[in-house]
C-alpha positions as CSV (number, residue, x, y, z in Angstrom):
1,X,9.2,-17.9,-52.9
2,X,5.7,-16.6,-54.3
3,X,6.0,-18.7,-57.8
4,X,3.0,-20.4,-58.0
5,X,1.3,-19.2,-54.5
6,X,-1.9,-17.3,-54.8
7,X,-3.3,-14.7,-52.1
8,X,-6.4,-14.4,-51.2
9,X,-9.1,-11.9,-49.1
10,X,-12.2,-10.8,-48.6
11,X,-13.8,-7.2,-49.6
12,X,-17.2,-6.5,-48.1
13,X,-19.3,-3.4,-47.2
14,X,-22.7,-2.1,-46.1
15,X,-23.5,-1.6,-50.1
16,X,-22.2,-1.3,-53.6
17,X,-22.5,-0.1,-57.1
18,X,-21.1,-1.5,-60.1
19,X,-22.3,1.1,-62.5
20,X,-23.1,0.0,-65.8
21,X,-21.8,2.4,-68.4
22,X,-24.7,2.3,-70.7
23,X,-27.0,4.0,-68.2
24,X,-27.7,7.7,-68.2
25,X,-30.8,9.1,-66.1
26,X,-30.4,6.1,-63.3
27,X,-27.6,3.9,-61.9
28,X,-28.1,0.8,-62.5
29,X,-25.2,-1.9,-61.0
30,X,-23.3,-5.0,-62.2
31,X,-24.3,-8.1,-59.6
32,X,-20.8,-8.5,-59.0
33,X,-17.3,-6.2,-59.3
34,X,-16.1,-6.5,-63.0
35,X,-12.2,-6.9,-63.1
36,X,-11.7,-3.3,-63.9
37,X,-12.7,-3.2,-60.2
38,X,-10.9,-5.2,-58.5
39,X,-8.4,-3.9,-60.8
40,X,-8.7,-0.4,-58.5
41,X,-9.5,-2.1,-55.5
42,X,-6.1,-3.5,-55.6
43,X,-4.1,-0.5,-57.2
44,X,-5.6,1.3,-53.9
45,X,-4.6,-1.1,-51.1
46,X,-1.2,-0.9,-53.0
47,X,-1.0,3.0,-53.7
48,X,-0.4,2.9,-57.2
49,X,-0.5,6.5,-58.5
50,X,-3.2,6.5,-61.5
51,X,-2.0,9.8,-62.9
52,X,-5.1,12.0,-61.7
53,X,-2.8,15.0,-61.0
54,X,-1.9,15.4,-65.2
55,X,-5.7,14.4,-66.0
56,X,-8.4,13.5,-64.1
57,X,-9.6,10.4,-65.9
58,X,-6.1,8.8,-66.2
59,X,-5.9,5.2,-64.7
60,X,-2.0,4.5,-65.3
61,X,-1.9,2.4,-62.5
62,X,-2.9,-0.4,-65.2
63,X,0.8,-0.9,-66.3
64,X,1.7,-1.9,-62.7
65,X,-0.6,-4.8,-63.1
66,X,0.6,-6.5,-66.0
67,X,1.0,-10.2,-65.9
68,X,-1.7,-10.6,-62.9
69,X,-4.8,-12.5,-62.4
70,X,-7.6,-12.6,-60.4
71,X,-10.4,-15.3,-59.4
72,X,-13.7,-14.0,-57.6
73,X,-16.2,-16.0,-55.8
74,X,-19.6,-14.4,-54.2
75,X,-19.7,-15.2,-51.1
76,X,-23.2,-13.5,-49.7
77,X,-26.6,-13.7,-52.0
78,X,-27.0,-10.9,-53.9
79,X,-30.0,-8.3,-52.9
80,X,-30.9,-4.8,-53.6
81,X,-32.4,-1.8,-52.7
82,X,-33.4,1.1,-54.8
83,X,-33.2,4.6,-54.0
84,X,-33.0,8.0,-54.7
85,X,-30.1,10.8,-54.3
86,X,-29.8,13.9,-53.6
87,X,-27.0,15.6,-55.8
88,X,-25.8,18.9,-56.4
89,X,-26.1,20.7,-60.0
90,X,-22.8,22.6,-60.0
91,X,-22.7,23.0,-63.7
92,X,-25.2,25.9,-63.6
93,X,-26.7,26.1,-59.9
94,X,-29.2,28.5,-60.7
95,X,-31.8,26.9,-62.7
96,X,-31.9,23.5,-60.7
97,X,-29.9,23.8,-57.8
98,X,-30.9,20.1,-56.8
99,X,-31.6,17.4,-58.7
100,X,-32.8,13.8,-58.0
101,X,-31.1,10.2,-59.4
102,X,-32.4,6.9,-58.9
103,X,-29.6,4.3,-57.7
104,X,-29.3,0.9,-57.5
105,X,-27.2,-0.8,-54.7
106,X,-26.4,-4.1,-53.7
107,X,-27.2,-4.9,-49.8
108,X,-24.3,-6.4,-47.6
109,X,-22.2,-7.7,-50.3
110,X,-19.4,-10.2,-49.9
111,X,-17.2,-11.3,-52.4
112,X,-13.9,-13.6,-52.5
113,X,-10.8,-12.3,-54.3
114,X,-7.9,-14.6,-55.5
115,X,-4.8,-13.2,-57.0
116,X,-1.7,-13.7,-58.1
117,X,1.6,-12.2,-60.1
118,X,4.4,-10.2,-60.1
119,X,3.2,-8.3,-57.3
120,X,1.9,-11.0,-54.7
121,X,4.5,-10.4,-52.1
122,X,3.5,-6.8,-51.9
123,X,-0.1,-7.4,-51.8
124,X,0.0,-10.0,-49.0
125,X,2.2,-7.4,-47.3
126,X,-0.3,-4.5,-47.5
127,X,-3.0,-7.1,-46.5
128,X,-1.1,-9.0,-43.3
129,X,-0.5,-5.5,-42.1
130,X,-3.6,-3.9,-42.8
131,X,-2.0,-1.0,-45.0
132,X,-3.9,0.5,-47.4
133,X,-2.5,3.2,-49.0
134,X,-6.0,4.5,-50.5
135,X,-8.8,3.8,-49.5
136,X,-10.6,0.7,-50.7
137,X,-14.4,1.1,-51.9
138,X,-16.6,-0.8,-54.1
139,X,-17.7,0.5,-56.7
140,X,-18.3,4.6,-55.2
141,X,-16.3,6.3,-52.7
142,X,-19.4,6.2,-50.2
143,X,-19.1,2.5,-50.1
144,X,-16.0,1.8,-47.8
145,X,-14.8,-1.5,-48.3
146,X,-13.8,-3.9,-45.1
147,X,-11.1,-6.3,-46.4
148,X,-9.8,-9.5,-44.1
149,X,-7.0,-11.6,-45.4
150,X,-7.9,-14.8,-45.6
151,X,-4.3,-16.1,-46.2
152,X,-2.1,-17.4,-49.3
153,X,-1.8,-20.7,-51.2
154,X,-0.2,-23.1,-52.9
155,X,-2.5,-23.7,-56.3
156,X,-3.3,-27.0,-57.4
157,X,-4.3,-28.6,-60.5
158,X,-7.9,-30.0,-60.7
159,X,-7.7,-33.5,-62.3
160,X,-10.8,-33.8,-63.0
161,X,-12.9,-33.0,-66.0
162,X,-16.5,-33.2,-64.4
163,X,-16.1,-30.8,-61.0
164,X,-18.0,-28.4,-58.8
165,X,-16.4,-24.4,-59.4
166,X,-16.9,-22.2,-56.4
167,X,-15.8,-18.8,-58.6
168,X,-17.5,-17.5,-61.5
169,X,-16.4,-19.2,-64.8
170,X,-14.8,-16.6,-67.0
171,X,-14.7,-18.9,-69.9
172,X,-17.1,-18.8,-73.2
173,X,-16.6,-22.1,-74.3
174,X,-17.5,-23.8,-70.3
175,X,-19.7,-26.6,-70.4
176,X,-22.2,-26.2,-67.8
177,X,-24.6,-29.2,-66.4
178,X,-27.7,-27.4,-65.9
179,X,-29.6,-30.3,-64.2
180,X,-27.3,-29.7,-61.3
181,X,-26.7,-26.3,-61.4
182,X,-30.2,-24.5,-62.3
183,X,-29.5,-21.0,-62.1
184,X,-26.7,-19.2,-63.7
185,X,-26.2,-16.1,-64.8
186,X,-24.3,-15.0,-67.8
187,X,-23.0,-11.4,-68.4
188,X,-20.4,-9.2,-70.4
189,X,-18.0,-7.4,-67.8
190,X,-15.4,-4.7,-68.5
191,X,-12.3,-6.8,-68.1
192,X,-9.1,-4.7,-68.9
193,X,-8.8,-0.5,-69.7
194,X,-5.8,1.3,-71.1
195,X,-4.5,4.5,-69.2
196,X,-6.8,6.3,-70.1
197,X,-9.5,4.5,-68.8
198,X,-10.8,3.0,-72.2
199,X,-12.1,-0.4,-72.2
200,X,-9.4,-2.6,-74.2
201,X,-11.3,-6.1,-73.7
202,X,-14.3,-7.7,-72.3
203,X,-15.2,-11.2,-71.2
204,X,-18.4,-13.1,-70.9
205,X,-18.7,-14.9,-67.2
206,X,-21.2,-17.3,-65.6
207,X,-22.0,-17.2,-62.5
208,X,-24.7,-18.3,-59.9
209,X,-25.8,-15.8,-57.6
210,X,-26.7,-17.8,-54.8
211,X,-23.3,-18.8,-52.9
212,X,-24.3,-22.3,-52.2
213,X,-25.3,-23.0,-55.4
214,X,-21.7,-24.0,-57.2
215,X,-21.3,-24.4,-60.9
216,X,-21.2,-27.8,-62.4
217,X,-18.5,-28.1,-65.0
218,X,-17.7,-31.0,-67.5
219,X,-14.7,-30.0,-69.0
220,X,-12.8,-28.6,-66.1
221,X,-8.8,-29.8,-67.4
222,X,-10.2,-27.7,-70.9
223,X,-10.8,-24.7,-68.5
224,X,-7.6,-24.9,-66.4
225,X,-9.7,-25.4,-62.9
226,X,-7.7,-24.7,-60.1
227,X,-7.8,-25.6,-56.3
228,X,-6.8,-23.4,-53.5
229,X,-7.3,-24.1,-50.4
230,X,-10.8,-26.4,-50.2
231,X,-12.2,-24.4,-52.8
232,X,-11.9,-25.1,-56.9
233,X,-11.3,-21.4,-59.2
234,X,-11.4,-20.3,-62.7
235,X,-9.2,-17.6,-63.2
236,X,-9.4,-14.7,-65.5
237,X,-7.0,-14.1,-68.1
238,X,-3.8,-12.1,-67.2
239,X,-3.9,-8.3,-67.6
């Protein structure tokens, strides 16, 4: 029943932090949720177990989502705000009881998710329903995440190799018209970790961060863009 049907929803919240990993004294956040996130989002909604009782790092609920995939689109313009936090020193409370780190946060974010695999069904279960076994946040726990389900769909093939993309492209070798799309951003994102929480693989994705702006592609078939719905996707690899 759910071969070849894709469900999709969307996550928002008040703010969000995508932590880079190379920062130390400051936070400073990804525009957008790598996969790894969405990775937890989902695991959460789902209530797969990531092994925290044995050790507190583990993320084991990576081998429940073999064979998926996930699409993203950004739905509201990305903003920030800067600010400072108050955290507690707990390591030795004495000397500096309080200390000060600067954050980074994105304002009001919005963001698309497509997905689909072995575990569909379930998902547009949980979703339909409103179940969410954890609870969902992006990025840190103090950023609650509101999810709607937008619905599922049959996916399409784009025939077409010249073609608007409403989801960030994924793909190194994308050929993208800059006349008609002007501003795109190009980053590395954590794409998959073990369960141990090591990063196994990375991609490279474009993206604009302006949701009206869409990205101009010229070899869309060499992609593999899809439709769903009104809207054309790039998918990530499979996990």
């Amino acid at each position: 029943m759910f071969e070849n049907k894709v469900v999709v929803f969307d996550v928002s919240s008040s703010i969000a932090l995508f932590r880079k990993p190379y920062t130390t004294t400051s936070s400073v956040s990804y525009m957008i949720p790598p996969p790894t996130t969405v990775a937890g989002l989902i695991a959460a909604v789902l209530g797969f177990d990531n092994g925290a009782s044995e050790k507190g790092y583990f993320a084991k609920y990576w081998n429940k989502l073999k064979g998926c995939q996930i699409a993203l689109r950004i739905l509201n313009p990305v903003r920030w705000f800067r600010t400072a936090i108050n955290l507690q020193k707990t390591k030795d409370p004495q000397k500096s009881p309080r200390i000060q780190v600067k954050h980074q946060f994105l304002k009001e974010p919005k963001y698309r998710i497509y997905f689909k695999g072995p575990i569909s069904e379930k998902l547009e279960e949980h979703l339909k329903n409103q179940r969410y076994v954890f609870t969902p946040y992006l990025g840190v726990a103090y950023a609650l995440a509101n999810i709607e389900y937008i619905g599922t769909f049959e996916e399409k093939d784009v025939e077409e190799q010249e073609t608007f993309v409403h989801s960030v492209v994924p793909k190194q070798d994308a050929y993208i018209d800059f006349s008609k799309t002007p501003y795109v951003h190009k980053d590395i994102f954590p794409f998959e970790m073990d369960a141990e929480r090591t990063i196994t693989k990375t991609v490279n994705v474009f993206y604009t961060t302006t949701p009206k702006l869409s990205i101009y592609i010229t070899n869309g078939l060499d992609i593999g863009v899809k439709e769903i719905g009104n809207e054309r996707i790039v998918w990530f690899d499979e996990w």
